[in-house]
C-alpha positions in Angstrom: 145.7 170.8 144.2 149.0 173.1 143.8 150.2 174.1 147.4 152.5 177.0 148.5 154.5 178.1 151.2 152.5 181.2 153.6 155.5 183.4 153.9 157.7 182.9 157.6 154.8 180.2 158.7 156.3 177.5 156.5 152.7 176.1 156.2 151.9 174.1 153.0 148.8 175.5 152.0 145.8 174.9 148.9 146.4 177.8 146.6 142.4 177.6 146.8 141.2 178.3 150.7 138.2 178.2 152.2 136.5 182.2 153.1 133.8 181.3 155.7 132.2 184.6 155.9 129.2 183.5 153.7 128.5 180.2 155.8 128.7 182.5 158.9 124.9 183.8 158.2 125.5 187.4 158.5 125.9 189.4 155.8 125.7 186.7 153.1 122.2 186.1 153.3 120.9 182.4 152.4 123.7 179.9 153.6 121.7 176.8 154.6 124.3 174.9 157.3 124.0 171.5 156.0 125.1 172.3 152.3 127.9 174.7 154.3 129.5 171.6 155.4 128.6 169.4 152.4 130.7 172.1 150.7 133.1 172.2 153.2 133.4 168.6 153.4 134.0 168.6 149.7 136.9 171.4 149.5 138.9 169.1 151.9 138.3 165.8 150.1 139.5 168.2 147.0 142.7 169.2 148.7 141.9 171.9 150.6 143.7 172.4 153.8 143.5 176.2 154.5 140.1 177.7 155.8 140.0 181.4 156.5 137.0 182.3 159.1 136.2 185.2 161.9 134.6 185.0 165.6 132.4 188.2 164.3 130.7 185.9 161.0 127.6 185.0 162.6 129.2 186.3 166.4 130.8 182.5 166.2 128.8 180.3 164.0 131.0 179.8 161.2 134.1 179.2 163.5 131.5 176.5 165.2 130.9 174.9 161.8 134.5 175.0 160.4 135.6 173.7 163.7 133.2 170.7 163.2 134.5 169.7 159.8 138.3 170.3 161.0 138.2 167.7 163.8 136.8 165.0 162.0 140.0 165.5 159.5 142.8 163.2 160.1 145.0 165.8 158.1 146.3 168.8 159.3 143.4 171.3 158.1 145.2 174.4 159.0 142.7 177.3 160.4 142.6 181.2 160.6 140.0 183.5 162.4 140.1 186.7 163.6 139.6 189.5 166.2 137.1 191.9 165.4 137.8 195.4 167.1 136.5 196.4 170.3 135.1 199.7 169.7 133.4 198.0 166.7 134.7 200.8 164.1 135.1 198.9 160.5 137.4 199.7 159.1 140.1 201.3 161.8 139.5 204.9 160.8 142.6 206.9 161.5 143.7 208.8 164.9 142.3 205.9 166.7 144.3 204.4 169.8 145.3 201.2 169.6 143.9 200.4 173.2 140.6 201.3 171.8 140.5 198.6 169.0 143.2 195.9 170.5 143.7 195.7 174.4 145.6 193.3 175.0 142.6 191.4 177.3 140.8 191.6 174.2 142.9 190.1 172.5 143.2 187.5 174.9 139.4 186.6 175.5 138.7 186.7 172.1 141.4 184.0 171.2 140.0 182.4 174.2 136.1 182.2 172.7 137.7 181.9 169.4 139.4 178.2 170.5 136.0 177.4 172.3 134.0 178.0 169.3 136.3 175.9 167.2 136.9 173.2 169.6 140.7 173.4 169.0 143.1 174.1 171.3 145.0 176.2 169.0 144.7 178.6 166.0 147.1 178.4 163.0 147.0 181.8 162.1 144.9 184.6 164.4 144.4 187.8 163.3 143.3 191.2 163.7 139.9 192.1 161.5 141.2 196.0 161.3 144.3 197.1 161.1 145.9 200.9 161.4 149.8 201.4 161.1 149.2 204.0 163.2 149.1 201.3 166.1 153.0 200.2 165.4 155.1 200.6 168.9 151.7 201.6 170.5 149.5 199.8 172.9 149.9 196.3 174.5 148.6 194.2 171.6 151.8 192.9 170.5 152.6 191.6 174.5 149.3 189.6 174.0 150.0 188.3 170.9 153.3 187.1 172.3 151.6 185.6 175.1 149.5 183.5 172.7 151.8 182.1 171.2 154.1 181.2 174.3 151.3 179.4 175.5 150.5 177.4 172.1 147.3 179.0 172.0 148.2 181.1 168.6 151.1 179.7 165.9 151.3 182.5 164.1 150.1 186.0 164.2 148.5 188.0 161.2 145.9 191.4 159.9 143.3 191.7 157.6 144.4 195.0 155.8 141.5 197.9 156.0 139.3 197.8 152.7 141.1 199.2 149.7 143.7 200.2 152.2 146.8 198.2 150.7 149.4 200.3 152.3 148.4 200.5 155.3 150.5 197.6 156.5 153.7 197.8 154.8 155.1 200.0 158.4 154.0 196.7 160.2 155.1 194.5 158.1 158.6 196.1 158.3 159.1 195.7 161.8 159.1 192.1 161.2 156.6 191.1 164.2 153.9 189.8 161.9 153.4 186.9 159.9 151.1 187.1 157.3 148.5 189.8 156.0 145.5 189.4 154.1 143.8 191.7 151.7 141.9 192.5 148.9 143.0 192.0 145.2 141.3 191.7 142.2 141.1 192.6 138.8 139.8 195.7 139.8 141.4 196.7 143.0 145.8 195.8 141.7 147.0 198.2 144.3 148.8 195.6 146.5 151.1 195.8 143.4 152.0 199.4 144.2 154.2 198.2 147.2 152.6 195.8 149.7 153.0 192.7 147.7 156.5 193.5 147.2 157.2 194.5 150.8 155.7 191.0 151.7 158.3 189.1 149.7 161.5 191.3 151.3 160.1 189.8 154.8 159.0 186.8 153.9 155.4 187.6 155.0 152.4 185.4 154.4 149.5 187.0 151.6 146.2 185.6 151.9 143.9 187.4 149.4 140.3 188.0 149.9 137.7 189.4 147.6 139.3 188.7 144.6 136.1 187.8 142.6 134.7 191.5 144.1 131.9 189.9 146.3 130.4 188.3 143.1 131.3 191.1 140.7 134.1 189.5 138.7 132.1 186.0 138.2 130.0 187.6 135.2 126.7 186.7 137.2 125.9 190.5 138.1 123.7 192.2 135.8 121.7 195.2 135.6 118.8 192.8 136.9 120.3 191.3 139.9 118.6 191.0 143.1 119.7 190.4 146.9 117.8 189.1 149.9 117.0 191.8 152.1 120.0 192.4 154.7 122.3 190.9 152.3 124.9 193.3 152.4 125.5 192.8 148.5 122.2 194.8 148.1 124.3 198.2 149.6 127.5 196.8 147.7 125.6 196.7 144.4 123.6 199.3 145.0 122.1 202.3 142.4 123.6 201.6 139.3 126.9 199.7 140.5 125.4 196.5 139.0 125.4 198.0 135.4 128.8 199.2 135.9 130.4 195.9 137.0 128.4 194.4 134.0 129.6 196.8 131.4 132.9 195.9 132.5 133.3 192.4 133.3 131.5 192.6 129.5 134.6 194.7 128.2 137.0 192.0 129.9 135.7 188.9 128.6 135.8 190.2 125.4 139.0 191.9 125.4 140.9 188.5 126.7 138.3 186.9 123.9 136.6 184.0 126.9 133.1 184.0 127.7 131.5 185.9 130.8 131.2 182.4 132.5 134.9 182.4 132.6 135.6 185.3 134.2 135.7 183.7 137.6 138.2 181.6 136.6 140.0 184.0 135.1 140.0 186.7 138.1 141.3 183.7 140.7 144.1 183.3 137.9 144.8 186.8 137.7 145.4 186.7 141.6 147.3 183.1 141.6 149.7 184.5 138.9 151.5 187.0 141.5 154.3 185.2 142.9 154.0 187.0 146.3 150.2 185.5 147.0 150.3 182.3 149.5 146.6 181.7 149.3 143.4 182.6 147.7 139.7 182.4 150.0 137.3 182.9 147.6 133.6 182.5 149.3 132.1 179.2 148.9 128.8 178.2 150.3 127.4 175.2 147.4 129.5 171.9 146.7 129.1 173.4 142.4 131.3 176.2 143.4 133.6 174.5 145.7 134.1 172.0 142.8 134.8 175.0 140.1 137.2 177.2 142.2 139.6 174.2 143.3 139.6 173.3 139.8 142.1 176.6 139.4 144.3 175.6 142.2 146.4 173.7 139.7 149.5 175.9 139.7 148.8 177.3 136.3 148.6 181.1 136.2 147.4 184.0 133.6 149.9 184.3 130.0 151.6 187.1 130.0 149.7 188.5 127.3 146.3 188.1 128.9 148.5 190.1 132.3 149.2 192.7 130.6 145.7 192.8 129.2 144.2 192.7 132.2 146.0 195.4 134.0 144.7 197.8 131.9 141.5 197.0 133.8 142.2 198.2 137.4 139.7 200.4 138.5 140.1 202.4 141.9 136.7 202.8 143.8 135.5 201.5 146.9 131.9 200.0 147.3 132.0 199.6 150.5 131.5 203.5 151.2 128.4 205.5 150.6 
């Protein structure tokens, strides 16, 4: 396993995490908790030391399970979670107050159930779920997240950037008060290349990238045929046909770059591993066979230039996650 540095923190970290949404029960549909922390169990005995997780996946159960497997550890494991908004708006639509979505007492108890769920007494990296930079020099948010970390309870302080959003942190990430960010980028969705990414590396900020295999799109195993359980929220993400789309493309890609469709995982982790700016990748891993096949790319090797420059001719702006 190939480790880098997350930005200001100075953590050592897997190049493959650990994304704990899917073991959380709730919205991933079909996580079974014992081969969760098989899986688990086998990312850390692979080298994985970074595991990304939230107090609203499962309202606490996969911060219970990750906190299980992180105290049996004798190595440092080190452990992000997040804050979801108070007012429960996903994303942070704009002209929203800060004190609606981040009081600082929510803040506070959150962290607070957060550690009590985990059964640490501190968090590596908390951060917010939403994020607006509309909030910047507003609200008491930042006063609790100092608080947190005076008192040890919080290292290091970061956002998960809105979906398809990219920009919308760069304001934040100037005022030098947070740490790291984490957002989504893919083959599909380059955007943090417009700006944030490079914003990132002028402040030495921290980029943890989620969804970079496009919640199952970019592993070649969505066809026209696919099915979901029901309340799996892929059946909405997928929906009409979305599913013929991603094939037809992920179809074009493989055969443009000249791999087979059961590379393409591989490949879009690369893709995301070959920007310089990227601390981490959390790819969603609930069964030991795909543990074992995503840490097999943390090896430090990125994308050829050729196959780069190939692939960027594949973005594709849309957002699934609206109607």
């Amino acid at each position: 396993m190939h480790y880098r540095t997350l930005g200001r923190t100075g953590l050592n970290v897997s190049e493959i995490g650990y994304g704990a949404w899917g073991i959380g029960k709730s919205g991933w549909i079909g996580a079974d908790d014992g081969e969760s922390l098989q899986a688990l169990h086998r990312a850390v005995e692979l080298g994985l030391n970074f595991i990304d997780t939230a107090l609203a996946y499962g309202e606490g159960h996969s911060e219970r399970l990750v906190g299980q497997v992180v105290r049996e550890q004798k190595q440092p494991i080190y452990v992000a979670t997040k804050i979801p908004p108070k007012n429960g708006k996903w994303p942070a639509p704009a002209g929203i107050s800060p004190d609606d979505a981040y009081p600082g007492e929510h803040v506070i108890a959150c962290t607070e159930q957060s550690l009590r769920n985990l059964g640490l007494d501190t968090i590596d990296v908390q951060q917010f779920h939403v994020w607006s930079d509309e909030w910047v020099g507003r609200g008491d948010w930042l006063e609790a997240v100092r608080q947190l970390k005076e008192q040890g309870k919080i290292r290091y302080f970061g956002v998960s950037i809105n979906d398809h959003q990219a920009s919308n942190a760069i304001k934040l990430i100037e005022t030098g008060v947070v740490d790291t960010v984490q957002v989504i980028y893919n083959v599909f969705d380059q955007s943090p290349e417009d700006g944030l990414l490079q914003a990132c590396q002028a402040h030495n900020v921290g980029v943890i990238v989620r969804v970079a295999l496009d919640e199952g799109g970019l592993t070649g195993r969505i066809t026209p045929d696919t099915t979901f359980a029901p309340n799996d929220f892929r059946g909405n993400y997928f929906r009409g046909d979305r599913k013929q789309q991603v094939y037809d493309r992920v179809q074009t890609i493989a055969s443009d770059l000249g791999i087979g469709v059961d590379d393409m995982a591989e490949t879009a982790l690369r893709y995301v591993l070959s920007h310089p700016a990227v601390s981490t990748v959390i790819p969603g891993m609930r069964t030991v066979r795909n543990v074992e096949r995503n840490m097999a790319v943390g090896d430090g090797r990125g994308l050829s230039q050729e196959q780069l420059a190939k692939l960027k001719k594949h973005r594709w702006d849309r957002n699934f996650y609206q109607a």
